[in-house]
N, CA, C and O atoms as a GROMACS GRO file, in nm:
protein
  532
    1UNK      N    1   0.175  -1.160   0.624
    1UNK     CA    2   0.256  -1.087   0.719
    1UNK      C    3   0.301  -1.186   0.826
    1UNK      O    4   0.223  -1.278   0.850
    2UNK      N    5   0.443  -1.180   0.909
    2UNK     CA    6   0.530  -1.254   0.978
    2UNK      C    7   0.480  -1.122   1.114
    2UNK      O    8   0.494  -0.999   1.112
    3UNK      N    9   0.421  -1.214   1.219
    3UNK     CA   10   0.464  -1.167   1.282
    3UNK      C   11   0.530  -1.207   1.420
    3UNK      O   12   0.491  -1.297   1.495
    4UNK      N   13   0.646  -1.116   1.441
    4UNK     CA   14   0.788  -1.132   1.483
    4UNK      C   15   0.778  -1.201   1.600
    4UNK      O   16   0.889  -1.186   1.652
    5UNK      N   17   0.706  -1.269   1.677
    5UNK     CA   18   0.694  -1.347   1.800
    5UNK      C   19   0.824  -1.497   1.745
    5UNK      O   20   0.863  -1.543   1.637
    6UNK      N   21   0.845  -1.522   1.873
    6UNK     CA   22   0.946  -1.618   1.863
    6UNK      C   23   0.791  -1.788   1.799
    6UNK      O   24   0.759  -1.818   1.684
    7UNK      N   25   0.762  -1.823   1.873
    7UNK     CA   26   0.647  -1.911   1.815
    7UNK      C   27   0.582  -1.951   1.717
    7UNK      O   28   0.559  -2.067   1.684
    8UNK      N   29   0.539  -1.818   1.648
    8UNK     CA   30   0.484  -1.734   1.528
    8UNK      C   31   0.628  -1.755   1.461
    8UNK      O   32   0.654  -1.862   1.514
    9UNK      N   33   0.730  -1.729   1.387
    9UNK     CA   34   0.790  -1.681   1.358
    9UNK      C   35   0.855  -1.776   1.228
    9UNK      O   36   0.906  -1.731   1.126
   10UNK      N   37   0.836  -1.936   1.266
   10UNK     CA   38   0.831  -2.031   1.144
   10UNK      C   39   0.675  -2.056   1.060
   10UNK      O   40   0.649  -2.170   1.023
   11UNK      N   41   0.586  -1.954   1.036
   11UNK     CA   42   0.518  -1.911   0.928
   11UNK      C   43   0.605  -1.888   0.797
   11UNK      O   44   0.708  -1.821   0.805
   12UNK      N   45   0.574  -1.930   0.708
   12UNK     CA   46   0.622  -1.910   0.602
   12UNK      C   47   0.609  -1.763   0.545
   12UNK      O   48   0.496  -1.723   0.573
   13UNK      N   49   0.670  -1.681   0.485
   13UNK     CA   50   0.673  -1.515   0.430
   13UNK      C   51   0.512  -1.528   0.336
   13UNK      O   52   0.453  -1.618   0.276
   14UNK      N   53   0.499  -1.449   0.353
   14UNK     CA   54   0.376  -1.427   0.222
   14UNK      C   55   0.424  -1.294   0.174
   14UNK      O   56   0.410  -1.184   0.227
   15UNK      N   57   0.480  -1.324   0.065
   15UNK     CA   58   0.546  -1.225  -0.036
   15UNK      C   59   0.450  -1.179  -0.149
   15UNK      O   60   0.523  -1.196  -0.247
   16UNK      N   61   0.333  -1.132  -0.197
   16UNK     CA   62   0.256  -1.144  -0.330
   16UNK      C   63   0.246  -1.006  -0.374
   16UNK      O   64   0.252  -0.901  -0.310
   17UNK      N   65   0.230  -1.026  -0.489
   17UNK     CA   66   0.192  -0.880  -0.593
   17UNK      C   67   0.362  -0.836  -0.658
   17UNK      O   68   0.470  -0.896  -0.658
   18UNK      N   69   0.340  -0.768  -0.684
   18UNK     CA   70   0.438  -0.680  -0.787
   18UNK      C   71   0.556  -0.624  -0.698
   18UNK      O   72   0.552  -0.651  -0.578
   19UNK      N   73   0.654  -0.553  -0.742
   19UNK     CA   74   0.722  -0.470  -0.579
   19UNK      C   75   0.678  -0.344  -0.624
   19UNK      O   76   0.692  -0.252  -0.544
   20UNK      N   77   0.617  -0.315  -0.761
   20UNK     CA   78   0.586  -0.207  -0.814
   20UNK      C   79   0.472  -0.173  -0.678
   20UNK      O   80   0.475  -0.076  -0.602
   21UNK      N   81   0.377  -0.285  -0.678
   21UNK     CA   82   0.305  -0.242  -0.561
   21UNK      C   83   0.268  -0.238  -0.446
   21UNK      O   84   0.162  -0.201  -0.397
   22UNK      N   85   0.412  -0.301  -0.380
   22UNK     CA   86   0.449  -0.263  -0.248
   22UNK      C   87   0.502  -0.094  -0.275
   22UNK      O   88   0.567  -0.053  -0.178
   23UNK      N   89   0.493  -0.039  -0.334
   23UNK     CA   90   0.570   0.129  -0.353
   23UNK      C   91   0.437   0.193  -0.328
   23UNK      O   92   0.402   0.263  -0.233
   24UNK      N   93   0.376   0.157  -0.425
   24UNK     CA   94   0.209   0.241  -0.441
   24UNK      C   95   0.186   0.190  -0.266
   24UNK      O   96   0.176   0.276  -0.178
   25UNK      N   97   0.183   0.076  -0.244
   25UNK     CA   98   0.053   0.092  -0.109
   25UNK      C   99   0.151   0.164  -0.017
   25UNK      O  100   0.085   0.241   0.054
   26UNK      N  101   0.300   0.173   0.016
   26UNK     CA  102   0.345   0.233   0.106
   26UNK      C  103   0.310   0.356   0.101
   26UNK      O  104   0.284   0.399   0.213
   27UNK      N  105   0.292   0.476  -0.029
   27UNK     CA  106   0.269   0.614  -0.095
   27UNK      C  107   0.116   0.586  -0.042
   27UNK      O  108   0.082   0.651   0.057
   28UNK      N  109   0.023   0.499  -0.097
   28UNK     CA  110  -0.073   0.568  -0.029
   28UNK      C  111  -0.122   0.497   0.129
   28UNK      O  112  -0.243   0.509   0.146
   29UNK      N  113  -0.069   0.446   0.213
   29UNK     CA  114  -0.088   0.390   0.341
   29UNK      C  115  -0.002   0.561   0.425
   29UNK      O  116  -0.033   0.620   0.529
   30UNK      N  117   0.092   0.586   0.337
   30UNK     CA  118   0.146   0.694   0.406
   30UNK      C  119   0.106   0.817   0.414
   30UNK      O  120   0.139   0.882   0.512
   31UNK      N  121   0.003   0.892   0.283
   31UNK     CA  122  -0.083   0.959   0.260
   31UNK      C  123  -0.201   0.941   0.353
   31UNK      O  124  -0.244   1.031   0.425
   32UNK      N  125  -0.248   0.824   0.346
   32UNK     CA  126  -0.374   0.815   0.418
   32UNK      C  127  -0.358   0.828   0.558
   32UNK      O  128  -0.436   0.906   0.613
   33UNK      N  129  -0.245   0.750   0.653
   33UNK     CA  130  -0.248   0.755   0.760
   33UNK      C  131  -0.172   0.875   0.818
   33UNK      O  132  -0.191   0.922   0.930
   34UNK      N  133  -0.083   0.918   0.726
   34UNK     CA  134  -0.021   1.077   0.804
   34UNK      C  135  -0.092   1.128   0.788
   34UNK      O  136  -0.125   1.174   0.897
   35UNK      N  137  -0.168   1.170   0.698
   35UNK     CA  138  -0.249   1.343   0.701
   35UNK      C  139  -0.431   1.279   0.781
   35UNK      O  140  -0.497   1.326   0.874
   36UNK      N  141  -0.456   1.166   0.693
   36UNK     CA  142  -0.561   1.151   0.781
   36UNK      C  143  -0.588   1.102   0.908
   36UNK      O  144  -0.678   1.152   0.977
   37UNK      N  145  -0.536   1.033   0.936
   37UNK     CA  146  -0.517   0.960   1.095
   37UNK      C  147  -0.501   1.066   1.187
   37UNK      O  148  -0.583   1.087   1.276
   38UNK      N  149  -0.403   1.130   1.169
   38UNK     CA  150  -0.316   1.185   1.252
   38UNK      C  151  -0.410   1.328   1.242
   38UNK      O  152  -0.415   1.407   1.337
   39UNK      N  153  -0.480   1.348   1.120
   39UNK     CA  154  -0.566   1.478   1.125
   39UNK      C  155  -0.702   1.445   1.204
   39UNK      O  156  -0.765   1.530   1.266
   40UNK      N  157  -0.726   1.351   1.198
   40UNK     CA  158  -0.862   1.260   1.290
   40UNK      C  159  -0.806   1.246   1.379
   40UNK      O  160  -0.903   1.243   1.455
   41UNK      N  161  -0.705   1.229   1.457
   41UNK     CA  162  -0.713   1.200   1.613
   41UNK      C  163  -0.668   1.362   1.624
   41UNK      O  164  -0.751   1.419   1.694
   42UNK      N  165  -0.570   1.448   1.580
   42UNK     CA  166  -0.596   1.542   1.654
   42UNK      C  167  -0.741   1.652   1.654
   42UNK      O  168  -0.770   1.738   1.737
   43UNK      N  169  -0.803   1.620   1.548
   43UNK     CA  170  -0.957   1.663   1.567
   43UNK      C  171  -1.075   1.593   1.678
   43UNK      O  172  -1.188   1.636   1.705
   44UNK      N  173  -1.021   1.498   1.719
   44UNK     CA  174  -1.077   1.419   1.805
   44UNK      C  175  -1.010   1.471   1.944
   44UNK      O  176  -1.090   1.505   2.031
   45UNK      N  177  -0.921   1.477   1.963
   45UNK     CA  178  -0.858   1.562   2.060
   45UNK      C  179  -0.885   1.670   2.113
   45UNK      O  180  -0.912   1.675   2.233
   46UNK      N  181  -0.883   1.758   2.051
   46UNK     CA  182  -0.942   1.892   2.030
   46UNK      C  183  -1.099   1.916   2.077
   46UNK      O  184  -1.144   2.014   2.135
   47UNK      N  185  -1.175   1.784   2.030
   47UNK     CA  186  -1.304   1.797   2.030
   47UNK      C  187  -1.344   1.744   2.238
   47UNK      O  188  -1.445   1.763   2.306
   48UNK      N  189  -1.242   1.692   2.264
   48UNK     CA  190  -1.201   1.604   2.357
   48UNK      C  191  -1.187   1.715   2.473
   48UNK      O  192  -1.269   1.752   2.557
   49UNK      N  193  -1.080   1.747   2.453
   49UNK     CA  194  -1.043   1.895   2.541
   49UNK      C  195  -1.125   2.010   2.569
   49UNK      O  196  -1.167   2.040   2.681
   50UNK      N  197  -1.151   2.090   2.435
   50UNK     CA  198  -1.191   2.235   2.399
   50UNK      C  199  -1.356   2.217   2.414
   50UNK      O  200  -1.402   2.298   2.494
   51UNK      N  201  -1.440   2.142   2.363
   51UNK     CA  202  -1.583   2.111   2.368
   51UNK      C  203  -1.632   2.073   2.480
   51UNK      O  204  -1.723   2.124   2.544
   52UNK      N  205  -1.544   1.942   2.514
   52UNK     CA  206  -1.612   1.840   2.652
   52UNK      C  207  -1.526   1.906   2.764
   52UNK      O  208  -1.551   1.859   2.875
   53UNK      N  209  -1.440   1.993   2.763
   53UNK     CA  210  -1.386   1.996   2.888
   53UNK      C  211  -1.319   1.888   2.982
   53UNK      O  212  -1.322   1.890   3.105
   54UNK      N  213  -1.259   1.797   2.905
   54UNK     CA  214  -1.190   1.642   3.004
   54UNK      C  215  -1.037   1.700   2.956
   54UNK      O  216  -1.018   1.766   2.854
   55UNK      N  217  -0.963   1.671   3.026
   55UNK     CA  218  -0.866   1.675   3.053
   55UNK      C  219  -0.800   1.498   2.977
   55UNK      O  220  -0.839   1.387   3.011
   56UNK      N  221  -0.702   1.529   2.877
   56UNK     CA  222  -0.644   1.407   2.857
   56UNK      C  223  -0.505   1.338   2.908
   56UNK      O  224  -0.424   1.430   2.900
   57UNK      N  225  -0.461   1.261   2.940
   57UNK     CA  226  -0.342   1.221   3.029
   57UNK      C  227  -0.250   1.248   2.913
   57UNK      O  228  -0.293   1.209   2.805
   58UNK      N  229  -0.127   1.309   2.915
   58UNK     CA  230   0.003   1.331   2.839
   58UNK      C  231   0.096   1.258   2.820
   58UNK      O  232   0.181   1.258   2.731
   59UNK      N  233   0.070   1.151   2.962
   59UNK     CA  234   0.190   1.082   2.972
   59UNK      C  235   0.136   0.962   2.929
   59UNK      O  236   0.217   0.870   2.940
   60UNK      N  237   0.035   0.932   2.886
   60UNK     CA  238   0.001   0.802   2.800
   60UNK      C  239  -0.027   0.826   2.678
   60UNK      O  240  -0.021   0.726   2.606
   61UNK      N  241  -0.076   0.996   2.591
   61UNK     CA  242  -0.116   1.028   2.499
   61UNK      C  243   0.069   1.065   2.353
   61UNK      O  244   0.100   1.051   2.235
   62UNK      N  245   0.117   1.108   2.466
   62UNK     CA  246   0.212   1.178   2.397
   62UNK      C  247   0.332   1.052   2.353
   62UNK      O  248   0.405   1.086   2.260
   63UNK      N  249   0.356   0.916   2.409
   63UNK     CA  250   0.457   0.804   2.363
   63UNK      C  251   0.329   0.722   2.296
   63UNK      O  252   0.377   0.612   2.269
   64UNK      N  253   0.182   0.723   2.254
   64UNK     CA  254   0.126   0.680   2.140
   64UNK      C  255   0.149   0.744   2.062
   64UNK      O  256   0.179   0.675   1.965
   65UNK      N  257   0.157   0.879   2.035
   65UNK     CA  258   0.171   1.000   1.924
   65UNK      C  259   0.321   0.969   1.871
   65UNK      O  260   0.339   0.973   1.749
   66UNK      N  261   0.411   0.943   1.940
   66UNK     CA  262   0.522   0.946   1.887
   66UNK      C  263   0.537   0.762   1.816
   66UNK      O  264   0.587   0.723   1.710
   67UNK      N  265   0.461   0.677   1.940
   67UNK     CA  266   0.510   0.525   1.861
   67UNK      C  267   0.428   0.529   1.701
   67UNK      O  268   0.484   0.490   1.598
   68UNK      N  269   0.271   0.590   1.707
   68UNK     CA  270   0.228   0.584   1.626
   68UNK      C  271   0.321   0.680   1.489
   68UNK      O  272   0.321   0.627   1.378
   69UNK      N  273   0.358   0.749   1.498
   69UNK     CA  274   0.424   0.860   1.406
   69UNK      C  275   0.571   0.748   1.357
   69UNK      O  276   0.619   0.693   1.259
   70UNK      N  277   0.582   0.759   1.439
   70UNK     CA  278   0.711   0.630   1.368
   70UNK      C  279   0.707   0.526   1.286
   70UNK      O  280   0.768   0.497   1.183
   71UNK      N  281   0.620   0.472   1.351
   71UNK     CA  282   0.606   0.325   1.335
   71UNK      C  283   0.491   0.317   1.190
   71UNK      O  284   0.460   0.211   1.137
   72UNK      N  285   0.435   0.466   1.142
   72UNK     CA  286   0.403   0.437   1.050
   72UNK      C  287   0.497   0.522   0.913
   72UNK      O  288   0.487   0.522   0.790
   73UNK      N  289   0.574   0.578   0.998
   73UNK     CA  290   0.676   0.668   0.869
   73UNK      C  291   0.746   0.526   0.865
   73UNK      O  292   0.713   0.475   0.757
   74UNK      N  293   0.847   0.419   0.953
   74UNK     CA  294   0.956   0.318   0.947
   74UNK      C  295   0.888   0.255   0.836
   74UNK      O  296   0.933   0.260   0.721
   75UNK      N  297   0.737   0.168   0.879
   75UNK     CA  298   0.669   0.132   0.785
   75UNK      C  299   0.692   0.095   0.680
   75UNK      O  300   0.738  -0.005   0.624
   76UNK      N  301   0.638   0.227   0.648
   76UNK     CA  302   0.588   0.309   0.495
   76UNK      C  303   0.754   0.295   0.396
   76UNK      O  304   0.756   0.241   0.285
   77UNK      N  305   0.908   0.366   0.475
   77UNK     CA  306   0.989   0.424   0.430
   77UNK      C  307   1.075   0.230   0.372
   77UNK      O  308   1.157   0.200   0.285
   78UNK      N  309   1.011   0.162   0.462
   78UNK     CA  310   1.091   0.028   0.464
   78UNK      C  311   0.963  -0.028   0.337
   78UNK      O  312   1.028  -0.069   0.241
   79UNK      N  313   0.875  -0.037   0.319
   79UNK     CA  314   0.776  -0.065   0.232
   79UNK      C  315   0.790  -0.001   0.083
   79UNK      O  316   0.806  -0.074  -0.015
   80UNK      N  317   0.782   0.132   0.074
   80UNK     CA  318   0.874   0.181  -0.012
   80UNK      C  319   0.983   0.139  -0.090
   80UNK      O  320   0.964   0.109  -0.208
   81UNK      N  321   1.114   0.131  -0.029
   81UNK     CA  322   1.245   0.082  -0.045
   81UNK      C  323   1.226  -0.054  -0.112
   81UNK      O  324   1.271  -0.065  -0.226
   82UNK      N  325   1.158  -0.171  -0.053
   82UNK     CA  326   1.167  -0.285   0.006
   82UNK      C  327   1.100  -0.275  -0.213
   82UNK      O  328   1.168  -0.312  -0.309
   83UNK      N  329   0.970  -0.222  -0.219
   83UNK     CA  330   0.920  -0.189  -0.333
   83UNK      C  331   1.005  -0.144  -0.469
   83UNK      O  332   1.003  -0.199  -0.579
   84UNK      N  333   1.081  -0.029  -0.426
   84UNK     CA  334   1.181   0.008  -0.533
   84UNK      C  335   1.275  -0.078  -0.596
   84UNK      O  336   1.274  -0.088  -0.718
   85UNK      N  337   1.366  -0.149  -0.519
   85UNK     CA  338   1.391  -0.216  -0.510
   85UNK      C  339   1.415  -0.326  -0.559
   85UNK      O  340   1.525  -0.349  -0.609
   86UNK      N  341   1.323  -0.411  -0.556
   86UNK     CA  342   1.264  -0.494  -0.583
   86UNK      C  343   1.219  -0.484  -0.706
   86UNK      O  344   1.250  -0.569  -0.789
   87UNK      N  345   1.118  -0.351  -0.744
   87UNK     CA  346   1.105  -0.335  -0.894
   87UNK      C  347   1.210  -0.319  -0.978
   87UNK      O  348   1.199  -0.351  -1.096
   88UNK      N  349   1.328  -0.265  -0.928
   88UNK     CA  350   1.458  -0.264  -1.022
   88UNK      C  351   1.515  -0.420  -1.043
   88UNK      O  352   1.560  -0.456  -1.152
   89UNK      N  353   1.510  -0.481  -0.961
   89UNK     CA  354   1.544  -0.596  -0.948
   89UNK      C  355   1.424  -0.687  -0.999
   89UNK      O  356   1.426  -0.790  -0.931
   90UNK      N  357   1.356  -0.689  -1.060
   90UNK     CA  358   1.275  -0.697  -1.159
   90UNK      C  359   1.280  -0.734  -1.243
   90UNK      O  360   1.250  -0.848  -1.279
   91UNK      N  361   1.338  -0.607  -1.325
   91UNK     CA  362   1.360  -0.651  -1.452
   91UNK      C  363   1.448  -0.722  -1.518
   91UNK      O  364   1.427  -0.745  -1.637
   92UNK      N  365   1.524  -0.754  -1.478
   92UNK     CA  366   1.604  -0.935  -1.507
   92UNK      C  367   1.660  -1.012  -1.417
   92UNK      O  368   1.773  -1.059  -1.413
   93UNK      N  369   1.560  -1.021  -1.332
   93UNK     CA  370   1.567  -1.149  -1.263
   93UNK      C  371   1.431  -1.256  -1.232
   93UNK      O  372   1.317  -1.248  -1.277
   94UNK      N  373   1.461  -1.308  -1.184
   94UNK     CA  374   1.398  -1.433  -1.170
   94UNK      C  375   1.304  -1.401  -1.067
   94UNK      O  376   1.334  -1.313  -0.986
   95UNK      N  377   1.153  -1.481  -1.055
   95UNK     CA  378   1.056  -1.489  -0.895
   95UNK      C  379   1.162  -1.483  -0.777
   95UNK      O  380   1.193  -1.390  -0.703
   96UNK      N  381   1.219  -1.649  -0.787
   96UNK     CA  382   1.274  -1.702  -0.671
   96UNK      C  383   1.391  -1.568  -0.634
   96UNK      O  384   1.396  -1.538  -0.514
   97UNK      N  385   1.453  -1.515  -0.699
   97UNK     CA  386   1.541  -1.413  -0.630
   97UNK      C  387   1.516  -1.283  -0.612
   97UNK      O  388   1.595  -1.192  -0.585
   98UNK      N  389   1.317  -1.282  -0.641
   98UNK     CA  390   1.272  -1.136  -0.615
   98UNK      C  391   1.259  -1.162  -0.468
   98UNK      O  392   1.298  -1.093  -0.373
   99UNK      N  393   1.172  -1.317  -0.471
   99UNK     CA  394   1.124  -1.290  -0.341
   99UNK      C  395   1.222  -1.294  -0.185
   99UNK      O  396   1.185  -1.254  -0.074
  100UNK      N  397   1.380  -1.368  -0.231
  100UNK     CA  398   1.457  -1.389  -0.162
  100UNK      C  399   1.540  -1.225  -0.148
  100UNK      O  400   1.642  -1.205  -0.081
  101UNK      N  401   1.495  -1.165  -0.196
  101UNK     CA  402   1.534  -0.969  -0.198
  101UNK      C  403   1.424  -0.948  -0.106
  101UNK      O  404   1.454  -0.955   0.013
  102UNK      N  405   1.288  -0.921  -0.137
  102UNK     CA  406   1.172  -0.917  -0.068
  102UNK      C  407   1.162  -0.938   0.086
  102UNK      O  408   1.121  -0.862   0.174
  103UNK      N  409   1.221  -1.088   0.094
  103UNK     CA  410   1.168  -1.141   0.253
  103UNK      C  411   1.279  -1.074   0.335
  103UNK      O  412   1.202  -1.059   0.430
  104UNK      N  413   1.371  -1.030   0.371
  104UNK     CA  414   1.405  -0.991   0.466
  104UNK      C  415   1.338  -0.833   0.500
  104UNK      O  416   1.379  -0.774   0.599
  105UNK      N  417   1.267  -0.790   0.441
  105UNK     CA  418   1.166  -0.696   0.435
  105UNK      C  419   1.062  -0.715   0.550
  105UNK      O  420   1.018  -0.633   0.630
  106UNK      N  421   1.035  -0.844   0.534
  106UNK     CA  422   0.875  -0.848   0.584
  106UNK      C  423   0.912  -0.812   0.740
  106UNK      O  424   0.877  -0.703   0.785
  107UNK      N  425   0.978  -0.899   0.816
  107UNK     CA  426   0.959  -0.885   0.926
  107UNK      C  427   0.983  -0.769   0.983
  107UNK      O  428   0.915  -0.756   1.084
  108UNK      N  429   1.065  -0.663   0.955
  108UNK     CA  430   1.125  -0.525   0.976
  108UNK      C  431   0.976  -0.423   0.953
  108UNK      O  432   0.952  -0.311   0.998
  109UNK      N  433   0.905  -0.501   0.876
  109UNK     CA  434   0.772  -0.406   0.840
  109UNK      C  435   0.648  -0.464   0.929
  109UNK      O  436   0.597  -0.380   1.003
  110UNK      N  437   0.625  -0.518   0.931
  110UNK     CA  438   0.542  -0.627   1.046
  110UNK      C  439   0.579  -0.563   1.197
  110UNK      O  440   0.485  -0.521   1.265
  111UNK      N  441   0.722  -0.556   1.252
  111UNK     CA  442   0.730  -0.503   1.358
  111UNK      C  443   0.693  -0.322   1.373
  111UNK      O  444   0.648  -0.272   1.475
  112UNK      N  445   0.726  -0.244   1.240
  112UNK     CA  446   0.688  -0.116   1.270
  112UNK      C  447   0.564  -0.091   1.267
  112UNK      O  448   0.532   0.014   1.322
  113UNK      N  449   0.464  -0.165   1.212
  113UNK     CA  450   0.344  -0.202   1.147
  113UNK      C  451   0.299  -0.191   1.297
  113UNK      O  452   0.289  -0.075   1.337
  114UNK      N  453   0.266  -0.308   1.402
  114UNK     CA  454   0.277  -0.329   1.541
  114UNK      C  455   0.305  -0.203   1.636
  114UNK      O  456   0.223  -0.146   1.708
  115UNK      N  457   0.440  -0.172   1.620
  115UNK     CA  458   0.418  -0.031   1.693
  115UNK      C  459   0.353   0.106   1.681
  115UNK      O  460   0.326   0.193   1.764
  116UNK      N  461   0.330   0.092   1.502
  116UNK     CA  462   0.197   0.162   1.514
  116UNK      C  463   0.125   0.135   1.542
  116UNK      O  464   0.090   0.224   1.620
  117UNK      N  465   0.008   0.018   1.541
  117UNK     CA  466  -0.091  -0.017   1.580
  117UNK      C  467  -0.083   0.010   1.755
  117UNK      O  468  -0.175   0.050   1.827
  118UNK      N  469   0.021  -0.017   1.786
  118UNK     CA  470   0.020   0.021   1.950
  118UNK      C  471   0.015   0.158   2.005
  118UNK      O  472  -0.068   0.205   2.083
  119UNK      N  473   0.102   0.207   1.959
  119UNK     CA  474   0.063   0.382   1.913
  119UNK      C  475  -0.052   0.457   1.923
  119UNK      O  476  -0.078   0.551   1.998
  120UNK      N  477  -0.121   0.402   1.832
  120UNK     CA  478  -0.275   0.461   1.818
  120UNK      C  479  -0.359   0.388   1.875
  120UNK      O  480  -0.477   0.418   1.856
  121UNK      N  481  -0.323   0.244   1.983
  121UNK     CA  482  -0.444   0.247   2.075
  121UNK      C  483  -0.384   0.286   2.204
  121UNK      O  484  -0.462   0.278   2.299
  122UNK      N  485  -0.274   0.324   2.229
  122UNK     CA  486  -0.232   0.416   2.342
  122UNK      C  487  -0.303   0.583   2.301
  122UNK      O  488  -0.363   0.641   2.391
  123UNK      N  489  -0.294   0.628   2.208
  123UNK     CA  490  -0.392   0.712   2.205
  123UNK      C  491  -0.495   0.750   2.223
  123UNK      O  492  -0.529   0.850   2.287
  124UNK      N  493  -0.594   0.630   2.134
  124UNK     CA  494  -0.693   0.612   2.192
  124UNK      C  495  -0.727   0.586   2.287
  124UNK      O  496  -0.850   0.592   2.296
  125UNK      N  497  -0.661   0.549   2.399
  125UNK     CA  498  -0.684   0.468   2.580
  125UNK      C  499  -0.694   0.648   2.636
  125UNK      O  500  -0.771   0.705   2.714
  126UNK      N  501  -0.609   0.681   2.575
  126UNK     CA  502  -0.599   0.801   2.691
  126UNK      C  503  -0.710   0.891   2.624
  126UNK      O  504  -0.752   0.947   2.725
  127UNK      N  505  -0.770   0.931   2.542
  127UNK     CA  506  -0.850   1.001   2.492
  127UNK      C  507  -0.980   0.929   2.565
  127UNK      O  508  -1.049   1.020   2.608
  128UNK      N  509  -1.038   0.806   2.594
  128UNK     CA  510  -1.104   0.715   2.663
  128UNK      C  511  -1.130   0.755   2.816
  128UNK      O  512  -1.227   0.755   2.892
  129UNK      N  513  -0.996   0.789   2.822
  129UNK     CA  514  -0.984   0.801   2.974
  129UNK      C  515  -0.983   0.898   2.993
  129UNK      O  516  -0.981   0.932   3.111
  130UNK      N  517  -0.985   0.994   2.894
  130UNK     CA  518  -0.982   1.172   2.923
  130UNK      C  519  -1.088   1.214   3.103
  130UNK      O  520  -1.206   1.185   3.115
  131UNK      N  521  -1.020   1.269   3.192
  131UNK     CA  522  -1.082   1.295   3.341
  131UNK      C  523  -1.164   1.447   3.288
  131UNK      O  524  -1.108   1.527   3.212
  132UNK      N  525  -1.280   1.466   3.331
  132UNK     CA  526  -1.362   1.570   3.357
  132UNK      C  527  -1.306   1.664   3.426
  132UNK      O  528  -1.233   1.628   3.518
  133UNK      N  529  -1.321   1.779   3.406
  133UNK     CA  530  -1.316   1.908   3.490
  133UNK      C  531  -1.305   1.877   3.659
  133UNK      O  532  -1.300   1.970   3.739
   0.00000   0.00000   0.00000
């Protein structure tokens, strides 16, 4: 993975595996983290509020909920594609012009990748910080 910092940024791509299975991990990274993630923090939430009685901040909880929700649908939908793709382009062509299809992929996925990850520890901060009664 490239990630998109100006510094960072002459790393070479690490392109590997199939594009067949860049499709599968986007299907299940997107499975796993929409229904479960997102079903674990709002059960954690819930447990947060309704049980403990703390109060959680909105205005730090609610732009993680949304960076995280994005940034793992952009992801997933660019991981996907990037996969399909690629597997069509596959079947008669060459490495060197899979992976030159491939790399303008990475970095577009690396950055949504990031804003999820930022997402869900803005979530987590404010669930952290949840104020008592």
């Amino acid at each position: 993975m490239v990630i998109p910092v100006a510094p960072l940024s002459e790393i070479p791509h690490i392109i590997v595996g199939a594009p067949g299975e860049w499709l599968l991990v986007a299907y299940i990274v997107y499975v796993s983290l929409g229904a479960g993630a997102f079903g674990w923090l709002s059960g954690l939430l819930t447990v947060i509020e309704k049980q403990e009685n703390r109060k959680v901040s909105s205005t730090i909880m609610w732009p993680g909920f949304v960076m995280f929700f994005f940034g793992v649908t952009l992801s997933c939908i660019l991981l996907g594609y990037a996969g399909a793709s690629g597997g069509y382009a596959s079947v008669g062509g060459s490495a060197h012009s899979l992976q030159q299809l491939l790399a303008p992929y990475v970095d577009p996925i690396a950055s949504t990748a990031i804003v999820a990850t930022a997402g869900a520890t803005l979530v987590l901060l404010a669930m952290v910080r949840a104020r008592g009664p």
